[in-house]
C-alpha positions in Angstrom: 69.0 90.1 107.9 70.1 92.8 110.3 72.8 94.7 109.6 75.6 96.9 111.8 76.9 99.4 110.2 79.7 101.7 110.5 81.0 104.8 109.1 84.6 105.4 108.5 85.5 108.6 107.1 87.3 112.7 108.4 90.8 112.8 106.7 93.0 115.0 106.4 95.6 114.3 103.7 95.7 110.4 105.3 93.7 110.7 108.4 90.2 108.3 108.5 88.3 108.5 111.3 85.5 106.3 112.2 82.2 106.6 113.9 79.5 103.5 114.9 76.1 104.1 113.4 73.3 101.5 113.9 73.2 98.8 116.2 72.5 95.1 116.2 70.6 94.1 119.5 73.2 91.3 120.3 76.7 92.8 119.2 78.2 96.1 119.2 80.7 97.5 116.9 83.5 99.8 117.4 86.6 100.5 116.1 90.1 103.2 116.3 91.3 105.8 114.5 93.4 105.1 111.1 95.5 107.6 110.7 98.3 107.6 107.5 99.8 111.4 108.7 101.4 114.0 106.0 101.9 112.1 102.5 104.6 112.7 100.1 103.8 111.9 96.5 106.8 110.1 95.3 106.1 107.5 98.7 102.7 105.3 99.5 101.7 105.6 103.1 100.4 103.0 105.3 98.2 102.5 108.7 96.3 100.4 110.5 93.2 100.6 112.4 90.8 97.8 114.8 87.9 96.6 114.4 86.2 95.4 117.6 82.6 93.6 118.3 81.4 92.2 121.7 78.1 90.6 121.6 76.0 89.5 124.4 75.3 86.4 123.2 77.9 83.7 121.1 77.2 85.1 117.7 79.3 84.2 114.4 79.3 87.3 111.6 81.1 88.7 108.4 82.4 92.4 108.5 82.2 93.9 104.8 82.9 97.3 103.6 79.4 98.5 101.8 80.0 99.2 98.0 83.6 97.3 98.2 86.4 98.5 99.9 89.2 98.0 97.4 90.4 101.0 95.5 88.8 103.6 97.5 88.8 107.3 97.2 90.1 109.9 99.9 88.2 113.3 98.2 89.8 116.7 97.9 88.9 120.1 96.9 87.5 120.6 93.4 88.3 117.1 91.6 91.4 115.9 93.3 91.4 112.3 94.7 93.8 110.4 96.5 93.6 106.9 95.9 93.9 103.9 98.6 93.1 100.4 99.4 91.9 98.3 102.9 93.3 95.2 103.5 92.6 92.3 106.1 96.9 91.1 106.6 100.0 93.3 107.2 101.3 92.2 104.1 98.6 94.3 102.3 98.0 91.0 99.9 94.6 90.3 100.4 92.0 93.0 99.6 89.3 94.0 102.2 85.8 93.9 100.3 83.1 92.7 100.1 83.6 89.0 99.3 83.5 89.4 95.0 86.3 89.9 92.5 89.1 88.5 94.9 88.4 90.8 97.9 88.1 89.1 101.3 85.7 89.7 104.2 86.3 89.5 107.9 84.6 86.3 109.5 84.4 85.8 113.4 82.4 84.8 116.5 82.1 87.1 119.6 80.1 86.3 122.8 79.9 87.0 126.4 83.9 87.5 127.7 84.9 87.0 124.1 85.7 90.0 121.9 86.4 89.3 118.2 89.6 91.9 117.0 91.0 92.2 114.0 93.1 95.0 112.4 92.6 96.4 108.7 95.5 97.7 106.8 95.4 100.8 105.0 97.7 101.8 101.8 97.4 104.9 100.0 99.2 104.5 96.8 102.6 106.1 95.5 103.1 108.5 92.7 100.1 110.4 93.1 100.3 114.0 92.0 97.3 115.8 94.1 97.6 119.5 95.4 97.7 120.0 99.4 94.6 119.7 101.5 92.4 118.0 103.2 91.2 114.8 101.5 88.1 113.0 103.1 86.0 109.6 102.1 83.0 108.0 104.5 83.3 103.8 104.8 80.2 102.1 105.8 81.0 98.5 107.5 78.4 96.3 107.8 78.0 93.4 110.9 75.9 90.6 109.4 75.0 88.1 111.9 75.8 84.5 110.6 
């Protein structure tokens, strides 16, 4: 089954960045900065970003983070991590993952003059005690044609 697949990653203490990688010959991928700015430790910080696919062709698919997508990891110099999680509502209730262990996937149709768009929701967690920096992590999506 062809897969499209994205990388999401380039923070700096809460920025992620993401770039489109492969392609699937129907349906593009592409998405917008999600950016969570300076972060204090006592406070969580939130974000949001888009996902976008336009096909040229009426094509249904799932969008799933590769390797999960809960309780991911924003790297840092030596061994420091800053911890957050994607999610698929504003609320920041329903996990974005990769379908197992409660986590959701995204599901849609695009076609010809019909995008599919849907935000995700970032969160990096509170009380996290991690020296200043840069902090970086790398997100594969994958687009699996239904």
């Amino acid at each position: 089954m062809p897969l499209r697949r994205i990388l999401w990653g380039g923070a700096v203490i809460g920025a992620l960045s993401i770039a489109a990688a492969d392609a699937h010959a129907a349906c593009k991928m592409t998405t917008d900065t999600l950016a969570f700015g300076s972060v204090r430790p006592d406070d969580r910080a939130d974000s949001v970003g888009t996902v976008r696919v336009t096909c040229t062709e009426t094509t249904g698919f799932q969008i799933r983070p590769a390797g999960g997508g809960a309780g991911r990891k924003l790297r840092g110099a030596g061994s420091s991590d800053l911890r957050y999680d994607l999610y698929i509502d504003p609320n920041r209730s329903l996990a974005f993952g990769d379908g197992s262990g409660g986590s959701f996937v995204l599901v849609g149709f695009a076609g010809p003059g019909a995008p599919f768009e849907r935000s995700l929701y970032g969160r990096i967690r509170s009380d996290q005690r991690v020296p200043r920096g840069a902090y970086t992590d790398s997100l594969v999506l994958s687009l699996i044609p239904q």
